[in-house]
C-alpha positions in Angstrom: 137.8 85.9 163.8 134.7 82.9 164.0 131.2 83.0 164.0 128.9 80.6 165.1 126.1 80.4 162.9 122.9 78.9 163.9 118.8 79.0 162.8 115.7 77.3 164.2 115.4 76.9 160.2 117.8 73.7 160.6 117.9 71.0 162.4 119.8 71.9 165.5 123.0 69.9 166.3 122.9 66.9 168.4 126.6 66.8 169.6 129.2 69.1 169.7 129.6 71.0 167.0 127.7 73.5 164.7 125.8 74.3 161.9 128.4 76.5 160.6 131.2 78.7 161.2 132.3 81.5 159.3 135.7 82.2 159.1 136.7 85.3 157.4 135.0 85.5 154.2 134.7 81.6 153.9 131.6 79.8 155.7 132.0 76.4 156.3 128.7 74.3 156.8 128.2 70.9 158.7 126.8 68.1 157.2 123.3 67.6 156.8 121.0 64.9 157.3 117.3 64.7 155.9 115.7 66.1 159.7 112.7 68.6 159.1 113.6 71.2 161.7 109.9 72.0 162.7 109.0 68.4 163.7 112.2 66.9 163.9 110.8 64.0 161.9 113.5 61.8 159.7 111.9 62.4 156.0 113.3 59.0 154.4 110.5 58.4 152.1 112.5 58.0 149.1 115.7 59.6 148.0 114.5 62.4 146.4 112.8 63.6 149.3 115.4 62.8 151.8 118.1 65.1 149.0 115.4 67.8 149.3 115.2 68.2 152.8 119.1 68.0 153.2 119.4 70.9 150.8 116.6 72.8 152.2 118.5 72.2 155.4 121.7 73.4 153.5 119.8 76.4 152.3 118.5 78.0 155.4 121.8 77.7 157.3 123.4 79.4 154.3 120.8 82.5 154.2 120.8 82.6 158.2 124.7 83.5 157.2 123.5 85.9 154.1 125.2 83.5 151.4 123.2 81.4 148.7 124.2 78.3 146.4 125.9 80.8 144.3 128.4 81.1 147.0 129.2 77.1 147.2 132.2 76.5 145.8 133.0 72.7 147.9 130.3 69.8 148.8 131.2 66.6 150.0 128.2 64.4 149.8 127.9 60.8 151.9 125.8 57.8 150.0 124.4 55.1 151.8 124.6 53.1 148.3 126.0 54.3 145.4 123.0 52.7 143.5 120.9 56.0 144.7 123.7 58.4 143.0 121.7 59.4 139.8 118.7 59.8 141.7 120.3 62.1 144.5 122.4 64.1 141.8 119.0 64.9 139.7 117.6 66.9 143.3 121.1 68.3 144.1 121.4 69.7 140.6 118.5 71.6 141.2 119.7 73.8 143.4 122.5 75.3 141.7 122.2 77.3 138.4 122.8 76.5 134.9 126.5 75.1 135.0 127.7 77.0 137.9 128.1 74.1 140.1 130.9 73.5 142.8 133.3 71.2 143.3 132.9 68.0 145.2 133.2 64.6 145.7 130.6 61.8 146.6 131.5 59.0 148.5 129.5 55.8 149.3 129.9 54.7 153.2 129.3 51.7 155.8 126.5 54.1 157.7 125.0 57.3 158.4 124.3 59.1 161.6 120.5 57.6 162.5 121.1 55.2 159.5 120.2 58.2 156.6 121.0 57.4 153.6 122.6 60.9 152.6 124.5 63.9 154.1 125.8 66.7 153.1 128.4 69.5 154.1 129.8 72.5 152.0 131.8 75.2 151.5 131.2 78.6 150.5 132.8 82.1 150.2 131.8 85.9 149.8 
């Protein structure tokens, strides 16, 4: 049996697909890009804040589903240049405690959906 899970705490998706689906016991999250829900307003200043807003993004699907970052066990994370990796992983870390972190794998790419330069999807299970 599938869920759909959906907030007004994340962007909403622009095609066809969702934020999530929950499967089971095992949640599985669509990527993120750095959109604040509320205005709908790219926030690209710098990396570090485009990382935070994709997590935060991350973060309220997740609770809309009652999980947390605990409960990530898979990320797969898109770079727009591999040059911004340290910079990205520094924010990322942040959200996941002490050195409970999930897999994942980072991969740099030829473009982003409205030319972001990171997104981010995830796994996570109950």
């Amino acid at each position: 049996m599938q869920k759909i899970i959906k907030t007004i705490n994340a962007p909403a998706p622009v095609g066809p697909y969702n934020q999530a689906i929950l499967a089971g016991n095992t949640l599985y999250l669509s990527g993120q890009i750095a959109l604040d829900p509320s205005t709908g307003n790219l926030m690209m200043d710098n990396i570090e804040a485009e990382t935070t807003q994709v997590m935060e993004n991350l973060k309220a699907v997740l609770e809309e589903a009652g999980f947390s970052f605990g409960n990530v066990v898979k990320t797969t994370i898109f770079l727009s240049d591999m040059e911004m990796f340290g910079r990205m992983n520094a924010i990322y870390a942040q959200y996941f405690e002490g050195l409970i972190a999930p897999a994942r794998e980072t991969v740099q790419v030829a473009n982003l959906p409205k030319y972001v330069n990171v997104e981010i999807s995830c796994i996570a299970v109950k």
